[in-house]
C-alpha angles and dihedrals in degrees: 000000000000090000083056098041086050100051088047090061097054090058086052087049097054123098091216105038116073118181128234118165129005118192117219119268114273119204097220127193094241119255138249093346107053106174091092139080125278132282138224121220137181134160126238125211121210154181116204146172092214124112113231104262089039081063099047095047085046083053102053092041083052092054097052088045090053085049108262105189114204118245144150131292114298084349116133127295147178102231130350112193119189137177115224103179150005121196105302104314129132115207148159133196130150085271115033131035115192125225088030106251101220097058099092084059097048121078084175075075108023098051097054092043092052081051083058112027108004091162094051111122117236104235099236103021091051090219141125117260083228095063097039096048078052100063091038110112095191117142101195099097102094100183135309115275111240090213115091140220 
């Protein structure tokens, strides 16, 4: 939860990152890897003057500052920070795919961004998060944290 309040407070922080919305924390079984301990995800709504490669790059610096540790695929961490969408582009590099291709299969994403924005559209399936968070048949949301960020 510290890692996640944290994290919180260097978006506030930033001169080009305002906060709109914030979900409540979620505990989560891990992914892909299960033999460690559970997560805790939220999802964290913004307006920004950053371009898209300027906030990822502000996301991944704000990982190692907040002490990101590497390890391997799916493993512990301390924080893991992504970015699922960005207005309404879609985009691939070597580095950043946008909207993030694994959010349709992740209730640990789908459930607390319903909590925030369930009519947004996702940018290539031209749905609502609301209906697509209804059809997901994901298990790995455990219950919502009563503590905020």
């Amino acid at each position: 939860m510290q890692y996640l309040s944290r994290a919180v407070e260097f978006l506030k922080k930033s001169e080009n990152i305002e906060i709109l919305k914030i979900s409540s924390v979620y505990e989560t079984k891990p992914f892909g890897f299960e033999k460690q301990d559970n997560f805790l995800n939220a999802v964290v709504e913004i307006r920004t003057d950053f371009e898209l490669k300027e906030l990822f790059n502000f996301i991944k610096n704000t990982e190692k500052t907040l002490g990101r540790t590497e390890s391997f695929r799916w493993g512990p961490r301390e924080i893991d920070l992504d970015l699922l969408f960005f207005d309404d582009m879609v985009f691939s590099d070597e580095n950043i795919t946008i909207p993030h291709p694994e959010i349709v299969n992740r209730d640990f994403v789908l459930v607390p961004m319903n909590e925030i924005e369930p009519n947004f559209i996702h940018t290539e399936l031209k749905e609502k998060i609301s209906d697509i968070c209804k059809r997901h048949k994901g298990k790995t949301v455990i219950k919502k944290i009563s503590q905020r960020l």
